[in-house]
N, C-alpha and C positions, 0 to 999 in steps of 0.2 A: 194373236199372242198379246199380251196384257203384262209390261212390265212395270213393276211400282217400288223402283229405284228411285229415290228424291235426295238431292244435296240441300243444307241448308244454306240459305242465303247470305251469311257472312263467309267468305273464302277471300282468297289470295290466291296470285300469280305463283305458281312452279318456280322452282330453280331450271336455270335453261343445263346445266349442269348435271350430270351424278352425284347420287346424295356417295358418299364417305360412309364409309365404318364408322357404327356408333363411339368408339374411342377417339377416332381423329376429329371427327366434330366436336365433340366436347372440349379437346385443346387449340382447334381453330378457334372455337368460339371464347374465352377465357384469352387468348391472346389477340382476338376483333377486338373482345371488348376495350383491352386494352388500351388499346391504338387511338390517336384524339383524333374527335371528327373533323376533318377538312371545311370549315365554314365557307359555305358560298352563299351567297349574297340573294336574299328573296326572301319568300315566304313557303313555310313549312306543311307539309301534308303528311301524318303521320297516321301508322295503321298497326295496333297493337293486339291484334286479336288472331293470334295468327294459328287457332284449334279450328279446326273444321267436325262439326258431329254428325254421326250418318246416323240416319234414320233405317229402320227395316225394311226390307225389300224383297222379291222374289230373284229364282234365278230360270231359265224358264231352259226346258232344253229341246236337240232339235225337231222334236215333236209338238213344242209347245206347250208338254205339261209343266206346272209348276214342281220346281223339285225341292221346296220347303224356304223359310225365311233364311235370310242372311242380312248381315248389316254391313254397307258398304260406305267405306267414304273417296268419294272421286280426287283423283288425282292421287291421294294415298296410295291407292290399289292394295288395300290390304281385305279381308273378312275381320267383322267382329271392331267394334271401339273406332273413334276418330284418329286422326295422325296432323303431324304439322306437314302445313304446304310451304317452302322455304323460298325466300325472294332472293335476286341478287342483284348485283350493285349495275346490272346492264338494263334490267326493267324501268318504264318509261311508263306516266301516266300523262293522259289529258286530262282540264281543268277548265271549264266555261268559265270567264270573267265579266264582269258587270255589264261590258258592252257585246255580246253574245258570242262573243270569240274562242275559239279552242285554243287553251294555251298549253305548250307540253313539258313536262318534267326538265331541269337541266343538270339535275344532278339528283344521285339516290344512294342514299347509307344505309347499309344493313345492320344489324346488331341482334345480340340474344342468337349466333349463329344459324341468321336469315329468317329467325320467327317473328321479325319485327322490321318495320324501313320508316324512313322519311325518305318523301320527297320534295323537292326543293322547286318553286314554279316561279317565274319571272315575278318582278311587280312588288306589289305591298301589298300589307294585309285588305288595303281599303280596295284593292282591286277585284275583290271576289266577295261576293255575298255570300251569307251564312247560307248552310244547305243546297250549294253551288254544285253542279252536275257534274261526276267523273266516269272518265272511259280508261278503260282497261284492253290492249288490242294486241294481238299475235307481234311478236318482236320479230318474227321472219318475213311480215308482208311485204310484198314485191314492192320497190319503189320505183320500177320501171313501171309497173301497172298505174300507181297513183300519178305518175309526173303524167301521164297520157294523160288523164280529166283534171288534174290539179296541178299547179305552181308549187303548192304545198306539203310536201310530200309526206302522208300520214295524214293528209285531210281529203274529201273526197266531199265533190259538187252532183247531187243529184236533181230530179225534178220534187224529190221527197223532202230535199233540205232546203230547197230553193236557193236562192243566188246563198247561201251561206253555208263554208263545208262543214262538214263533220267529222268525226273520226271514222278510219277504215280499218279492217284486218280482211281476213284472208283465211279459209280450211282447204289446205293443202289435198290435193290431188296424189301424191306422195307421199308416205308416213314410213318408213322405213327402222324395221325392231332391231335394232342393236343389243339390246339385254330381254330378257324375260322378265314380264312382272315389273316392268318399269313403265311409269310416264312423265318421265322430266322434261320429255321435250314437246309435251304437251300448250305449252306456250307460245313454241315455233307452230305447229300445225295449226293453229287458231284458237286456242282460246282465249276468250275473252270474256267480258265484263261491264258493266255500268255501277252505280253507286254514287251518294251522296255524301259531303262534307262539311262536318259541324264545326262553328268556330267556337273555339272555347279560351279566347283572350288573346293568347300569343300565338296559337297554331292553330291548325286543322285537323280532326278526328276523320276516318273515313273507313267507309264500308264498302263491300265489292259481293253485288250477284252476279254469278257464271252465266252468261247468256248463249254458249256453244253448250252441243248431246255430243255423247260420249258412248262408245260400245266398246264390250271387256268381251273377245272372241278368245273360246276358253276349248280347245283342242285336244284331243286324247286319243287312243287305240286301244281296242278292249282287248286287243290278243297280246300278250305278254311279250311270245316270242318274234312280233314283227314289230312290235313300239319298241324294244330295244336296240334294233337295227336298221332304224330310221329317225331320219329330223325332218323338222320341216326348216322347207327353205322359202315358199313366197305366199304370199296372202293377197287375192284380190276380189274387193267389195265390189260388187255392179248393184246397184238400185234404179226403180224404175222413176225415179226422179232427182232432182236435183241433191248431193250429199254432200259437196265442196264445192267451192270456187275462188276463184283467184283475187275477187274483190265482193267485198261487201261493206254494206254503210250500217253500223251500228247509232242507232238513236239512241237523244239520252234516255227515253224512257225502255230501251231494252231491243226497241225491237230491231228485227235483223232485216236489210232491204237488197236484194243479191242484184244484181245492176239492170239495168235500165237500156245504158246504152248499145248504139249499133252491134260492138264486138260482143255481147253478153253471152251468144253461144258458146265462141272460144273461150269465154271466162269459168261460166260453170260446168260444171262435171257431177256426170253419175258413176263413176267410178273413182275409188281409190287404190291405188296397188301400193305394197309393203315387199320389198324384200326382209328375209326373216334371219338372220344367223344362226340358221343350223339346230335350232331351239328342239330339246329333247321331246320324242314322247313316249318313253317309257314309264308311262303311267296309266293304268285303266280305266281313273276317275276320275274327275274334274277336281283339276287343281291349281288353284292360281297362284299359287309359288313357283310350280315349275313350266306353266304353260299359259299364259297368259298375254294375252297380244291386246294395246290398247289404240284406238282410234279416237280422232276428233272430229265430229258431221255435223251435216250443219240439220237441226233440228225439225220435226216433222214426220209424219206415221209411212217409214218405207218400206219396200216387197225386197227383201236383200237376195242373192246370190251372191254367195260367197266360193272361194276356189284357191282351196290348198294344195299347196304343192310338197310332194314329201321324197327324198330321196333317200335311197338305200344306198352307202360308200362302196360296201363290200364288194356290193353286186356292178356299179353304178349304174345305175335304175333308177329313173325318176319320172314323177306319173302325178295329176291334178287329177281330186276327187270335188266333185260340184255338191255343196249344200244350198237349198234352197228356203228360206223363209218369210213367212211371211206378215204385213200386219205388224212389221218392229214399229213399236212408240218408241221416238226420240225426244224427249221433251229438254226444251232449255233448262241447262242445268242438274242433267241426273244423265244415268247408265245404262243400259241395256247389255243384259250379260246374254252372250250365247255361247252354247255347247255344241259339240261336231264328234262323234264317235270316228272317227280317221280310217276307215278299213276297205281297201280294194276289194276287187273280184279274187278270190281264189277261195273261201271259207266256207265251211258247208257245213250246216245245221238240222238237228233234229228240231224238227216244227217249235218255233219258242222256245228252245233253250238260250240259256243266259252263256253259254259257250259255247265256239266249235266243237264239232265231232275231235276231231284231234287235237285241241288243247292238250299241251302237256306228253303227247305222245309225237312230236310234228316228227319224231325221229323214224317210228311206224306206219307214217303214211307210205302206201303202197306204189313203187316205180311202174310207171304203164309200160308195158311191152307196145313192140308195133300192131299187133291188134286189137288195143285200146283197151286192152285189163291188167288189172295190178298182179305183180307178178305173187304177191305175197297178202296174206290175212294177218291182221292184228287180234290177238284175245281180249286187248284192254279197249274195247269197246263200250261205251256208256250204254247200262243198262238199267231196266227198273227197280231188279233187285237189291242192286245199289248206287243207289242216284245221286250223280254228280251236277255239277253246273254246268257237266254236257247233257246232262236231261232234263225232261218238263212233265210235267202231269197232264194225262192226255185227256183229260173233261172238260176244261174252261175253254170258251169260246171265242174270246177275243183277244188278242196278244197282251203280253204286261210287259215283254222286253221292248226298249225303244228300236232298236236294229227293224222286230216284225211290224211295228205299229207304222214301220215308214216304209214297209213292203205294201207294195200295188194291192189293190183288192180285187176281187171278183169281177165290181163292174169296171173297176179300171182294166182290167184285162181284156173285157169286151171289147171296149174302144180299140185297145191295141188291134186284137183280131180283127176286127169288123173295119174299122177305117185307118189301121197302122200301118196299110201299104204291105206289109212282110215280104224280106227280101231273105232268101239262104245263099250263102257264099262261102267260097272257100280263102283258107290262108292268109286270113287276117291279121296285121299286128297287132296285138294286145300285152298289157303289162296286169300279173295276177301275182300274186303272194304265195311261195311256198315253200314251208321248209324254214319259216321265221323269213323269208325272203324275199325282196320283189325280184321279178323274172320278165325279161321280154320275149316272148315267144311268136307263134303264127296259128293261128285256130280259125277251123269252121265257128258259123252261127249263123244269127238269125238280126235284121234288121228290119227295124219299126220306128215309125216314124215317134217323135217328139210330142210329148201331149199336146206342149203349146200349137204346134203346128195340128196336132189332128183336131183343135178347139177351131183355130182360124180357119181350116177346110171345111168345118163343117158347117160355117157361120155363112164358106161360098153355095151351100146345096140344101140350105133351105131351113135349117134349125135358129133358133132364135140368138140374136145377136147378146142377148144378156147373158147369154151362156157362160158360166164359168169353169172353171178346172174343179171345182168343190162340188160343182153338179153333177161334175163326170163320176167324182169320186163317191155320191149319193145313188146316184142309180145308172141303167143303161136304157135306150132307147133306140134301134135297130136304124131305122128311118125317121123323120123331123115327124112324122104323123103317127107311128107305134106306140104302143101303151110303155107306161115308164115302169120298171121294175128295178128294186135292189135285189139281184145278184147276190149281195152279199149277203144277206137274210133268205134268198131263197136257193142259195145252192143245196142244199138235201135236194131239194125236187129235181135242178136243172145239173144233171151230176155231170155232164159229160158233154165236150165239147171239141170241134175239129174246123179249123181251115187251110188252107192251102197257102206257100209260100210261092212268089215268083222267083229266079235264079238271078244269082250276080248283084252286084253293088248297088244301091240305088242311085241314081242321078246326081242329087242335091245331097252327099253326105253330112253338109251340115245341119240337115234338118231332121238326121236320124239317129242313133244311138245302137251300137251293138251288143251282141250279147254273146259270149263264146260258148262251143260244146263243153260241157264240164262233167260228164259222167255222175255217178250215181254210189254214195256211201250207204254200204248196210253191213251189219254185223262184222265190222271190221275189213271190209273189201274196198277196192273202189275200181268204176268200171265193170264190164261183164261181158261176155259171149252177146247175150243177148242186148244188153244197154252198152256198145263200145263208148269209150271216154274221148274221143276223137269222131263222133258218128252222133250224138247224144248230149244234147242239155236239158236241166232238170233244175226249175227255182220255184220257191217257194212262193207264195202269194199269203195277203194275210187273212184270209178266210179258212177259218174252220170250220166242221161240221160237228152235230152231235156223237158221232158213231167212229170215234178218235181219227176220224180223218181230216186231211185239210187240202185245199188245190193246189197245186202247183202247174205249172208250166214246163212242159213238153215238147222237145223239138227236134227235129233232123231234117237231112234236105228232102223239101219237097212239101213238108206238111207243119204241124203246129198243132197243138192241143191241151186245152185245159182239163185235166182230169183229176179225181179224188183220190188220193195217195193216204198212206198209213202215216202217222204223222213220226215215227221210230225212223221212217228212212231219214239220209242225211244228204241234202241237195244243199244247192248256193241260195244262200239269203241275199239277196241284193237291192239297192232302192231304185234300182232300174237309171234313172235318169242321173 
C-alpha cells in the first residue's frame, strides 16, 4: 500500500486544549489581544506563520486500492484546504546556544488567538547565533523516564549525542479518543519537530518541521441497520515493529534515535491502544467528520493489525473485529489514512453484491425452527428483474466490492483444507449480527488453523522459508515438491473439492479461528430440509467462474468442501481471519 500524504514543512505545535466554537474564538481572541504582554526578561523567538497547506494525497482502503485524491492537512484533520494549528501559552521550545547547550523556553504568549507565539529563552541576544537549531518535543514526556539517563529533565544523554544531551519526547503507547475527528492532543502523544531560527535585529523568526507519522483510522459499517445500533468503544494498533516509545532522542537535524539503553525493550512498543468514547457508526461511507480516530507513530514502513471493538447497548454485546494490513508508509511528517468496513459474522450475500441479501428487509428475515429452517419466506427478495444493491451482474470475474476482494480465494482455501488442521465442534460461543443487532449465541463450525500459523508449519516440513502469505494467496502447492498452480484461474477445470474434518476443539485455540454454521439464503428462505441452518455452513470465497458461478465453502460435521455454487444464492461473506 503506497500512501502519498505529505505535510509541508512549516507547522506549529497543537493546542494541548479543545479548539472553541468559531464565535468564542473570535472573542477570546479580540479580548488576548487586548491584554498587555507580561515582559520577561530574555530574548525573543517568535513564529508567525501559523497556515499549514496540504498538498494532495491518496486515501487507500482496506484492500489497498486507492480511493481517489484528497487533500489533507495534519493535525487539521479536515479534507479539502489548510487550517490553523493553534499554540498555547503551556508549549515549550528548545534552543542550542553558542556554547552547544539546549536551552528551554521560560516563558510563551500566544496571540491572534493561538495562530501566533513568542517564546521567551534565557540569555541575550548574543547568546545564540543566527540560524541556531530548535526542538519542538511532546509536552507529555515522562519525566520519570528522562531523570533515569539525565539530571536534566527534557534532555536526554545518548551514545548518538555523546557526553552532550539533547532534547527528548516520547509517542505514547496510549492515545485515547475523547471526540471524533479531533487531534489536539496530538502534542501530548508525541509530536514533535526541529527547525531553525533567523535573527532579524531584535528577535528570532523560526520555523518548525514535524518529525513524528501520523495515521487517520477512518471506520464505518456498510449495513445501515447494524451502524445505527452500535459504537465503537476501543482501537488497538499492533505492528510488527517498533510504533511508540516512551523515550526518544530527536536531533537537530531531524532525526529520530529510539533508545539505546539496557531498559530499551520496556521503553519501546509495537502496540498502541485507544479507548474510544462511544464514537458513532452510523454511516456506510468513509467519513471523517463522524469517524475518525487519529494517532501519533513513530515513523517507518509497518505491517499494522488493527482491532475494533464495537458495542451494541440495546443488546449489550460487544465483539473485536481484526483488520489486517499491510506495507503502511509512515513517513515523518505526513498521514496514512485507513479504512475498515466494521461488519461481523451474520450477513449473507449474493456473490459481489454491494449489499446483504436483507438489506432493508432485516424485519423478513426468516425465525429458524428447531430443525434449522426458516419458519417463513420473504417475496422481496433481490432479483435480476429488478436489481438492487442486493444484486450483481453474474459475468465479471473478479470482485469490484471491497467486502469480496478481502474474501479468501481459491488457493487460499487450499491451504486451509490441505494444512488448516480442520476441526468441527459443537456449541460454540460466537457474537453475529441480526436483526440490525449483535447477538451472542452458541453454534456448531468448523476450525482451521490461522494462515500465519499454516505459513510457519509449513516452513517446519520442508517448503521454503521465503514463503510468504502473498505466495499462498498467488497459488497452491500440495507438498514442498508438487507443481505450483493458481487455483484461482484454474477453478473451471478443478470444480470440486472434499476433505475431512477431525472432531472437537483444537488444542492451541489461539492458533485457530472459527467459523459458525450459518445456513443457506435463496429466494427469500433461509435454512432448509436439506441445508439445516444449525447442521450447515456456507461462505463465499472470492473466485468466480465463467458460467455465473463462483466457490464457496461448504461444511458440516465430519467433512468440508469447496464446491461451485450459483452465484444468486445468498451465504456469509466473511474475511475469514
Amino acid at each position: 500500500m503506497t500512501f502519498k500524504t505529505y505535510i509541508k514543512a512549516l507547522w506549529l505545535l497543537l493546542a494541548v486544549g479543545a479548539f472553541s466554537a468559531c464565535s468564542d474564538n473570535d472573542m477570546a481572541t479580540k479580548n488576548e489581544d487586548k491584554k498587555p504582554v507580561q515582559e520577561v526578561k530574555g530574548v525573543q523567538f517568535v513564529i508567525e506563520s501559523p497556515k499549514a497547506s496540504a498538498k494532495v494525497g491518496y486515501v487507500a482502503d482496506e484492500d489497498g486500492a486507492l480511493l481517489g485524491a484528497r487533500t489533507r492537512t495534519t493535525i487539521s484533520h479536515t479534507f479539502g484546504g489548510g487550517a490553523d494549528v493553534l499554540w498555547t501559552n503551556t508549549d515549550k521550545i528548545w534552543v542550542k546556544d553558542k556554547n552547544g547547550t539546549w536551552q528551554q523556553s521560560i516563558a510563551t504568549v500566544v496571540t491572534s488567538g493561538g495562530k501566533h507565539a513568542t517564546f521567551t529563552l534565557p540569555g541575550n541576544m548574543s547568546d545564540y547565533n543566527d540560524n541556531c537549531s530548535v526542538s519542538l518535543v511532546s509536552s507529555d514526556i515522562k519525566s520519570s523516564v528522562l531523570s533515569t539517563y539525565t539530571s536534566n529533565t527534557g534532555l536526554y544523554t545518548s551514545a548518538a549525542s555523546g557526553a552532550n544531551p539533547t532534547p527528548a519526547t516520547g509517542i505514547g503507547n496510549i492515545q485515547n479518543q475523547t471526540d471524533v475527528n479531533k487531534f489536539d492532543k496530538a502534542g501530548q502523544w508525541g509530536d514533535c519537530a526541529v527547525g531553525k531560527a533567523k535573527h532579524n535585529g531584535t528577535k528570532f523568526s523560526l520555523s518548525l518541521e514535524h518529525k513524528a507519522a501520523y495515521l487517520c483510522v477512518l471506520p464505518r459499517c456498510e449495513n445501515p441497520a447494524l451502524g445505527r445500533n452500535i459504537k465503537l468503544t476501543h482501537i488497538k494498533i499492533e505492528s510488527d515493529n517498533v510504533i511508540a516509545s516512551d523515550l526518544i532522542e530527536l536531533q537537530e537535524d531531524g532525526t529520530l534515535n529510539l533508545p539505546t539503553v539496557a531498559a530499551a525493550s520496556s521503553l519501546n512498543h509495537k502496540t498502541i491502544t485507544a479507548s474510544v468514547n462511544n464514537f458513532p457508526l452510523n454511516t456506510d461511507v468513509t467519513n471523517a467528520a463522524t469517524n475518525a480516530c487519529y494517532f501519533v507513530v513513530y515513523p517507518g514502513t509497518h505491517n499494522l493489525t488493527i482491532r475494533y471493538t464495537i458495542k451494541d447497548y440495546d443488546t449489550n454485546v460487544e465483539t473485536t473485529l481484526t483488520k489486517k494490513v499491510n506495507n503502511v508508509v509512515c513517513n515523518a511528517g505526513s498521514i496514512a489514512d485507513i479504512t475498515a468496513n466494521l461488519l461481523p459474522l451474520g450477513f449473507y450475500y449474493i456473490w459481489d453484491a454491494r449489499r446483504d441479501y436483507w438489506d432493508g428487509i432485516e424485519s423478513e428475515i426468516p425465525v429458524i425452527d428447531s430443525d434449522g429452517v426458516g419458519t417463513t419466506v420473504s417475496s422481496n427478495y433481490p432479483r435480476a428483474e429488478s436489481p438492487d444493491a442486493r444484486w450483481s451482474e453474474q459475468t465479471h470475474l473478479q470482485p469490484q466490492t471491497t467486502l469480496f476482494k478481502n474474501l479468501p480465494n481459491l488457493n487460499e482455501m487450499m491451504w486451509y483444507f490441505y494444512h488448516g488442521d480442520p476441526h468441527f465442534s459443537y456449541d460454540q460461543d460466537v457474537v453475529i449480527a441480526n436483526r440490525g443487532h449483535l447477538h451472542k449465541t452458541t453454534a456448531h463450525g468448523v476450525w482451521f488453523r490461522k494462515k500465519s500459523v499454516i505459513l510457519a508449519y509449513l516452513k517446519t516440513i520442508g517448503y521454503p522459508s521465503t514463503m510468504t502469505e502473498e505466495d499462498m494467496k498467488q497459488a497452491f502447492w500440495e507438498t514442498s515438491s508438487s507443481p505450483h498452480r493458481d487455483y484461482h484461474t484454474l477453478g473451471p477445470v478443478y470444480g470440486y473439492f472434499h476433505w475431512s474434518t477431525d472432531p472437537g476443539v483444537p488444542t492451541n485455540q489461539d492458533d485457530y479461528f472459527f467459523l459458525p454454521t450459518s445456513g443457506l439464503s435463496d429466494e427469500g428462505s433461509l435454512g432448509s430440509y436439506s441445508y439445516p441452518y444449525h447442521q450447515y455452513g456456507f461462505y463465499w470465497t472470492s473466485t468466480a467462474i465463467e458460467s455465473g458461478k463462483a466457490f464457496m465453502l461448504r461444511f458440516s460435521d465430519g467433512h468440508i468442501d469447496l464446491e461451485q455454487q450459483s452465484r444468486i444464492k445468498a451465504c456469509y461473506a466473511y474475511p475469514f481471519e
